[in-house]
C-alpha positions in Angstrom: -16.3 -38.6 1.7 -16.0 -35.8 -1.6 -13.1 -35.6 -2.9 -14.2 -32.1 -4.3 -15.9 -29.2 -3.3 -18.9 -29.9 -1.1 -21.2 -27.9 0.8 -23.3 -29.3 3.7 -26.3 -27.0 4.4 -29.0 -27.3 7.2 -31.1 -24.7 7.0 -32.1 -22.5 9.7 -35.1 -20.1 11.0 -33.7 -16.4 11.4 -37.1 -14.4 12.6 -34.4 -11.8 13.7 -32.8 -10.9 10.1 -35.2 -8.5 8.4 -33.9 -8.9 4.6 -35.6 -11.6 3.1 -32.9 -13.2 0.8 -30.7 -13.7 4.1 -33.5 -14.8 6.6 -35.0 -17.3 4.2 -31.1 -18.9 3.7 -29.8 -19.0 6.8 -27.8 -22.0 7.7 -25.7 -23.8 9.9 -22.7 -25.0 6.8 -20.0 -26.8 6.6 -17.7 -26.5 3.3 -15.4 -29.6 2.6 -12.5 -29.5 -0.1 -10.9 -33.1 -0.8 -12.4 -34.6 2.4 -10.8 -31.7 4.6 -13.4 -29.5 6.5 -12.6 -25.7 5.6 -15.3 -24.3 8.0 -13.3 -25.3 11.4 -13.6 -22.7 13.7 -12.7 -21.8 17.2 -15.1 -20.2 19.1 -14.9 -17.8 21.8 -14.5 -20.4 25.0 -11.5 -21.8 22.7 -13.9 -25.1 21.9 -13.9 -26.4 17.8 -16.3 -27.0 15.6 -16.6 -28.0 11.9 -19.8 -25.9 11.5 -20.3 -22.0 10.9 -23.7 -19.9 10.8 -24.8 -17.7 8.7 -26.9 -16.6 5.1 -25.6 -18.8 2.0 -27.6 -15.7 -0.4 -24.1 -13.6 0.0 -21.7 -16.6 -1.2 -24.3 -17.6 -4.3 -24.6 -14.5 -5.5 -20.5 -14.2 -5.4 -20.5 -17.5 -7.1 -22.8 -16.5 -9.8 -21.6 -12.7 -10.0 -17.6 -14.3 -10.8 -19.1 -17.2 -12.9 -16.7 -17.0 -15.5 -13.8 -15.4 -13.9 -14.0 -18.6 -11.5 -14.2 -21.1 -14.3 -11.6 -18.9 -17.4 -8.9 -16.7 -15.1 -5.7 -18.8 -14.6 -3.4 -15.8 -14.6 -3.4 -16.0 -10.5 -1.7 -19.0 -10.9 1.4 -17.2 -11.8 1.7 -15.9 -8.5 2.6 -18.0 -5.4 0.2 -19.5 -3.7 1.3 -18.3 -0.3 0.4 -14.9 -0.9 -3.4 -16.5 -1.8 -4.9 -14.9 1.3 -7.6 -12.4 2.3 -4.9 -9.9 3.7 -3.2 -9.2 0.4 -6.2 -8.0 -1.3 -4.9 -4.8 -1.7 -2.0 -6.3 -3.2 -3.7 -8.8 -5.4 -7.3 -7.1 -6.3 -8.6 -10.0 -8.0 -8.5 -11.6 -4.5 -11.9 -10.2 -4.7 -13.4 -12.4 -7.5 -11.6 -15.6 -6.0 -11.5 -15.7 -2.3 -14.5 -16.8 -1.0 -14.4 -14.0 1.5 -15.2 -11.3 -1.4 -18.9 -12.2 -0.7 -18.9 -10.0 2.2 -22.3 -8.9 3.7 -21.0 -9.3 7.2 -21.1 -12.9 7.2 -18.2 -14.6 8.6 -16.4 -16.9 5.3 -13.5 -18.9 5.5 -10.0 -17.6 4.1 -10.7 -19.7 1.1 -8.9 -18.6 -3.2 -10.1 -21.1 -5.9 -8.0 -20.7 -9.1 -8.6 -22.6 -11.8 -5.3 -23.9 -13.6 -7.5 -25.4 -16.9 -8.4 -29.2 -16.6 -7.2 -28.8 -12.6 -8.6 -26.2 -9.8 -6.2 -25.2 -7.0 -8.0 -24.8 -3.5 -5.8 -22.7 -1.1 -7.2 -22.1 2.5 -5.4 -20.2 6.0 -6.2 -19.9 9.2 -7.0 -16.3 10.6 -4.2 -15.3 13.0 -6.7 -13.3 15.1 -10.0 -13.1 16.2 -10.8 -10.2 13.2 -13.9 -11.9 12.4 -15.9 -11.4 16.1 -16.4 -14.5 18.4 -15.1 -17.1 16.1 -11.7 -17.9 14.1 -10.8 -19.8 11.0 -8.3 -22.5 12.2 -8.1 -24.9 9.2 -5.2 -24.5 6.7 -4.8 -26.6 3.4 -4.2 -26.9 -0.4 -5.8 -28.9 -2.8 -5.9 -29.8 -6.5 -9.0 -30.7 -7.6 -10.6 -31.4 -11.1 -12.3 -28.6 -12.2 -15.5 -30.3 -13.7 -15.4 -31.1 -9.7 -15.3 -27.5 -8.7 -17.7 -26.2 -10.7 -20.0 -29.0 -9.7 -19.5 -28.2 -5.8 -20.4 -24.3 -6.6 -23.5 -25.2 -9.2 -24.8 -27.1 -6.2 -24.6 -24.7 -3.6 -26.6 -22.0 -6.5 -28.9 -24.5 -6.8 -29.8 -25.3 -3.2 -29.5 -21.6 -2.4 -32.4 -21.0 -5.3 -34.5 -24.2 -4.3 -34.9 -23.0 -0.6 -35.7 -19.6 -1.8 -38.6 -20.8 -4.2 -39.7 -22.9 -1.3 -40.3 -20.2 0.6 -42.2 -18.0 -1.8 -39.0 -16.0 -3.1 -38.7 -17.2 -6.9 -37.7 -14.0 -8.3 -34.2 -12.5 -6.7 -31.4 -10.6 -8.6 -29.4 -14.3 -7.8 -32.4 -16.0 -10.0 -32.1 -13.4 -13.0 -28.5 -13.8 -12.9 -28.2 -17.4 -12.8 -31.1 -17.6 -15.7 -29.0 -15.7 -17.9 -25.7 -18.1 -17.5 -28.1 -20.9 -18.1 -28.8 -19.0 -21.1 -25.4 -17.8 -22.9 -25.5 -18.6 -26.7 -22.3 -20.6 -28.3 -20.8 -17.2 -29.3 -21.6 -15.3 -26.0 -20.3 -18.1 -24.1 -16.7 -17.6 -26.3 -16.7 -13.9 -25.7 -17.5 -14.1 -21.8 -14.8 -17.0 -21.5 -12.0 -15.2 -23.1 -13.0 -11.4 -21.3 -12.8 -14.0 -18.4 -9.4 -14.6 -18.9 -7.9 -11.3 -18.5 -10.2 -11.3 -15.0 -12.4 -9.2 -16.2 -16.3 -9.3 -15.9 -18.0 -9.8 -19.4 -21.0 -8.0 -18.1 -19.9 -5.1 -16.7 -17.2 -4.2 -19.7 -17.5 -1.0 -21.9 -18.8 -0.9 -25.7 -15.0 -0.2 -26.7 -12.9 -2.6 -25.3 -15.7 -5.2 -26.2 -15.5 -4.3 -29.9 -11.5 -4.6 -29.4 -11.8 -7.8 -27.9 -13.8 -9.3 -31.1 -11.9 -7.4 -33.5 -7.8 -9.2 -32.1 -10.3 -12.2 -31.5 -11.0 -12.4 -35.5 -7.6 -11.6 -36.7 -5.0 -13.4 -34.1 -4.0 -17.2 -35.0 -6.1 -19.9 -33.7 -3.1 -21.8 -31.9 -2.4 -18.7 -29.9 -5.8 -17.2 -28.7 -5.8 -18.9 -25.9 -2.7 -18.6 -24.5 -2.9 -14.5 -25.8 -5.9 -13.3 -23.4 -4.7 -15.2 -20.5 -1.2 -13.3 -21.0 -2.0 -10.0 -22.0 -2.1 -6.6 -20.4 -5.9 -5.8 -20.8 -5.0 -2.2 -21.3 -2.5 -3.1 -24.4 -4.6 -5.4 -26.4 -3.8 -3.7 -29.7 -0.3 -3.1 -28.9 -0.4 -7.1 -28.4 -1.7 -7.9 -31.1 0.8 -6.1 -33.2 4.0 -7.4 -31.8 2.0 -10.7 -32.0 2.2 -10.1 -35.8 6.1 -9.0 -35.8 7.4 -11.3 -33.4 5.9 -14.6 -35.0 7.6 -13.6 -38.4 10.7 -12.8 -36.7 10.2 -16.2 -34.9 10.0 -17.8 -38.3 13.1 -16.5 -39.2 14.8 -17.1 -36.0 14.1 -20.6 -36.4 16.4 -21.5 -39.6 19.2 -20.1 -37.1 18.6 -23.6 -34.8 21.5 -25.7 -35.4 19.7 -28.7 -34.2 16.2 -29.9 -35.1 14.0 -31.9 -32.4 12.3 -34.5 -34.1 14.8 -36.8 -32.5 13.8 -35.3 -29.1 10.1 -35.8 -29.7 10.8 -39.3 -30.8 12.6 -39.9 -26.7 9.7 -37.4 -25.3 6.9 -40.0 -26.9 6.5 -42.7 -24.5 6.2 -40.6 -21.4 4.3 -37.8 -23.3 1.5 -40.1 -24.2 1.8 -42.1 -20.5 -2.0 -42.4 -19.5 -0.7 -44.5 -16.2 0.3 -41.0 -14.4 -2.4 -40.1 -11.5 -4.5 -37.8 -13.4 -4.1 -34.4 -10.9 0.0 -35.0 -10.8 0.0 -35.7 -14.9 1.6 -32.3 -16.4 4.3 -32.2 -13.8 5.3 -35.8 -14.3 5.1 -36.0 -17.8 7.1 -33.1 -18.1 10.2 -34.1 -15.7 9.4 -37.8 -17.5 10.1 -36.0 -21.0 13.1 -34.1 -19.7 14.9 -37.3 -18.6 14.2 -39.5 -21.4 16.1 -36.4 -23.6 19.1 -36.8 -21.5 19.3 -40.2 -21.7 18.6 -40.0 -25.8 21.7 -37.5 -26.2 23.8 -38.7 -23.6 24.3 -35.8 -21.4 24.8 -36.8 -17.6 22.0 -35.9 -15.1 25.5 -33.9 -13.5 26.5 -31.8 -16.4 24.9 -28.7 -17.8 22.7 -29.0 -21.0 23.0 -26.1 -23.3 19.8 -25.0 -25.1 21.1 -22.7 -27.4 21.4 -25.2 -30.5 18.0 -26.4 -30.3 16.6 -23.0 -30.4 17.4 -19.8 -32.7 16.3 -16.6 -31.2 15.5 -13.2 -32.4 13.6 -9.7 -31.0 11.1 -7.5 -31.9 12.1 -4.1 -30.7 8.3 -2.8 -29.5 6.5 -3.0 -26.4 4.8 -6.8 -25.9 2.0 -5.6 -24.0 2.8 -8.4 -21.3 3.5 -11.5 -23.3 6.4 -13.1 -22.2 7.2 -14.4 -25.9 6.2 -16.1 -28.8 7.6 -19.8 -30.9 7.2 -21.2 -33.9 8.3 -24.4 -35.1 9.3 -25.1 -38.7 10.5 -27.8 -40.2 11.5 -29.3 -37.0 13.5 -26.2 -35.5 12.4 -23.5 -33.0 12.7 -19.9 -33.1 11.8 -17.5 -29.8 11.1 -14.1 -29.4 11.3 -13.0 -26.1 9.4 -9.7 -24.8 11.7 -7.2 -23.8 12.0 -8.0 -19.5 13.5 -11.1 -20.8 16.9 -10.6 -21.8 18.9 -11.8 -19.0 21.1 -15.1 -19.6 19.5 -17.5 -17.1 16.2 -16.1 -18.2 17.2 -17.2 -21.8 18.2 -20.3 -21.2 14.5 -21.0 -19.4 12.8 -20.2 -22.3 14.4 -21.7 -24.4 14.1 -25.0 -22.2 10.3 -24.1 -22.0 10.1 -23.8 -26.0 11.7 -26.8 -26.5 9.2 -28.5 -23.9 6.0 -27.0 -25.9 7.3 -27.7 -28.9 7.9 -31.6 -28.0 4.8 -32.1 -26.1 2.9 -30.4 -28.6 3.6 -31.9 -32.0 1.3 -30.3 -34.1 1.0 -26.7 -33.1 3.3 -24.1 -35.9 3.5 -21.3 -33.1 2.5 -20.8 -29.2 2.8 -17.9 -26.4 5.4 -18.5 -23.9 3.8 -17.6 -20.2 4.0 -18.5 -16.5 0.5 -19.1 -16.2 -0.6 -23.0 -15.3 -2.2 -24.0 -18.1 -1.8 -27.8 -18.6 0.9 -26.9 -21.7 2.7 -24.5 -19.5 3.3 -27.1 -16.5 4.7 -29.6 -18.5 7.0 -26.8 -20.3 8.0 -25.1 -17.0 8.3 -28.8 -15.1 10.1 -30.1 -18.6 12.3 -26.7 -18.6 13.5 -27.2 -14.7 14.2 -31.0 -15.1 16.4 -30.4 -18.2 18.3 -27.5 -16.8 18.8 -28.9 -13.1 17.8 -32.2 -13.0 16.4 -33.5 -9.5 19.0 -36.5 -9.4 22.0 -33.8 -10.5 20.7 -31.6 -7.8 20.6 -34.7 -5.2 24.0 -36.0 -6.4 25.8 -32.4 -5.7 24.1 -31.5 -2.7 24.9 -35.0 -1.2 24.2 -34.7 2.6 23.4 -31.3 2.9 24.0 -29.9 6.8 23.6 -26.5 7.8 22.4 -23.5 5.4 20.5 -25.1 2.4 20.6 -21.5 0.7 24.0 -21.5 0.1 24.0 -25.6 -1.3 21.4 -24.4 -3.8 23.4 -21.1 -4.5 26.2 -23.6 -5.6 23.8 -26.2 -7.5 22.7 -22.8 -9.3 26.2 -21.9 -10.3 26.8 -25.9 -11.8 23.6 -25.7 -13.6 23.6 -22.1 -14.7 20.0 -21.8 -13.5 18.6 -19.5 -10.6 19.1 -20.6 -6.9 15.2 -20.1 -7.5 14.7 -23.1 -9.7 17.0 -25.2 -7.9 15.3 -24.8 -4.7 11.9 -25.4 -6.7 13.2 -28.9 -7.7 14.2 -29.4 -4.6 10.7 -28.7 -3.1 9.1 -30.8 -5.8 11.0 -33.6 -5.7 13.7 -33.8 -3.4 12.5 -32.6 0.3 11.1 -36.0 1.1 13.8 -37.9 0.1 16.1 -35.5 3.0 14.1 -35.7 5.2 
């Protein structure tokens, strides 16, 4: 049984479909994500099956046609993955490019997002609450973290077969061909452009000469360290006004830093061991290694999972009085202290203090980097920030310890953790999600 993405194909004859791309792959498919069948279906005399029919051309040309955006556009990960489903499109338009059900063509396809999170993929699938889709209905619901090297070899596969049984039958030369021909052949540099365009969700192919030339120009002039973590923060439409306050904020960073009253090379030294712990499953390892980096700093300085740690010694901030264009905020590091930045929607005190956890979590986990964007994106970095960040502020066995037994209405026992912490009810219940609902049952 995959552990990945798999798609099991038997090919049918459809003399009834007149459109040759469709007729010549039509199928009877299943589609499998970490050994759990996506494609269950009830069918009209409320039977199940694991199977659904229909042409696989649709769903490989939507493959090939969001290629990069698939593979390079993390910034959906910000968003919760409840809301991953087909009927908040209009609400979240790049639905479009990464639920499975944006191939269209008429052909019934599974409720199904893939949003890639860097080294990790995250599958999210739901069952249709009606019978929207004719005589059948999605019943399967599920998540899944999956590597992405996995993902993209589950999709490749499906192009490929798609393609093979289309040259088979005489049909070598479709737009699907042309279009997977040219990823095949994307040059060094034109791979870098049409990743980072990707990571704004935005389709390298279709984009105009202007904000191309826009995109290469901030591309040759921002800092290495932050390119990455700039276009998949930005606001597409305020790329130069980014860049700018990029260039303000990181001196004003700098300078901010000489106001930390602490430096953290004592807290990298306790953040080592479980930074650097290659024994954490693989999937789970930013999460773990982050709360594993928060707790080892408690115990270095001696603050009680119970009490509140303040981060405002470890951490100078300043601000930049100009639009950010989206970025949440910018760090540097120098001579081990850490000055923030923080755009301008972050000014409240609980927001402060989170940022300044997160800093302190990049800057630990990440040694060797002078400066880095701030975001809520998953990125590997930003995982073990945000889960560093939460373990530091509310750790799980303060939360556990305060709430005791909790009976009754959990909203107001995490209202109250909130208020011991100084964090947001939000966080609190987060932790609690994470890492304490088993333990209560």
């Amino acid at each position: 049984m995959s552990e990945g993405l798999e798609f099991r194909i038997e090919w049918l004859d459809a003399p009834s479909v007149s459109t040759p791309e469709l007729a010549n792959t039509w199928a009877r498919y299943e589609i499998w994500v970490a050994g759990s069948c996506v494609t269950q279906v009830e069918a009209a005399d409320g039977t199940f099956r694991r199977s659904v029919y229909g042409s696989l051309y649709p769903l490989a040309e939507w493959v090939a046609s969001n290629w990069w955006v698939l593979n390079n556009h993390i910034r959906p990960s910000a968003v919760d993955s409840h809301h991953w489903t087909w009927p908040n499109v209009r609400a979240y338009p790049w639905l479009s490019d990464h639920n499975v059900r944006g191939a269209g063509d008429g052909m019934p396809w599974p409720d199904l997002t893939i949003v890639g999170e860097g080294a990790v993929t995250r599958l999210v699938w739901a069952q249709d609450s009606s019978r929207s889709l004719g005589p059948i209905r999605f019943a399967s619901t599920g998540t899944a973290l999956i590597r992405s090297s996995e993902v993209a070899e589950g999709l490749t596969a499906l192009v490929d077969h798609v393609l093979e049984r289309l040259a088979e039958n005489g049909f070598r030369k479709t737009r699907l061909s042309e279009e997977w021909s040219a990823l095949a052949d994307t040059s060094q540099d034109e791979l870098e452009f049409c990743q980072t365009v990707a990571q704004m969700g935005m389709d390298p192919y279709s984009l105009s000469d202007e904000m191309a030339d826009r995109v290469l120009r901030i591309s040759s002039t921002l800092p290495q360290e932050l390119m990455k973590d700039f276009f998949d923060s930005v606001d597409a439409g305020s790329l130069t006004e980014a860049a700018e306050w990029i260039d303000r904020a990181t001196i004003a960073a700098e300078r901010a830093s000489r106001k930390a009253e602490q430096d953290i090379s004592v807290l990298r030294k306790a953040a080592a061991y479980a930074r650097d712990d290659d024994s954490l499953p693989a999937l789970e390892r930013p999460w773990r290694i982050g709360y594993a980096m928060a707790r080892r700093v408690r115990e270095e300085l001696q603050i009680d999972v119970s009490d509140r740690f303040d981060t405002s010694p470890w951490v100078g901030i300043s601000e930049v009085k100009a639009a950010s264009g989206g970025l949440q905020g910018v760090a540097t590091v120098a001579n081990d202290r850490c000055g923030l930045v923080l755009g301008g929607s972050y000014a409240g005190t609980q927001a402060k203090r989170f940022k300044r956890a997160q800093t302190i979590g990049r800057a630990i986990s990440q040694p060797n980097s002078p400066s880095f964007l701030i975001s809520s994106a998953r990125s590997k970095d930003e995982r073990v920030a945000r889960a560093f960040a939460a373990e530091l502020l509310a750790p799980a066995d303060g939360i556990r310890q305060f709430l005791g037994n909790p009976t009754g209405d959990l909203d107001t026992a995490f209202e109250r953790a909130a208020k011991r912490f100084d964090v947001s009810p939000l966080l609190v219940r987060h932790q609690y999600d994470n890492q304490l609902a088993r333990a209560f049952g």
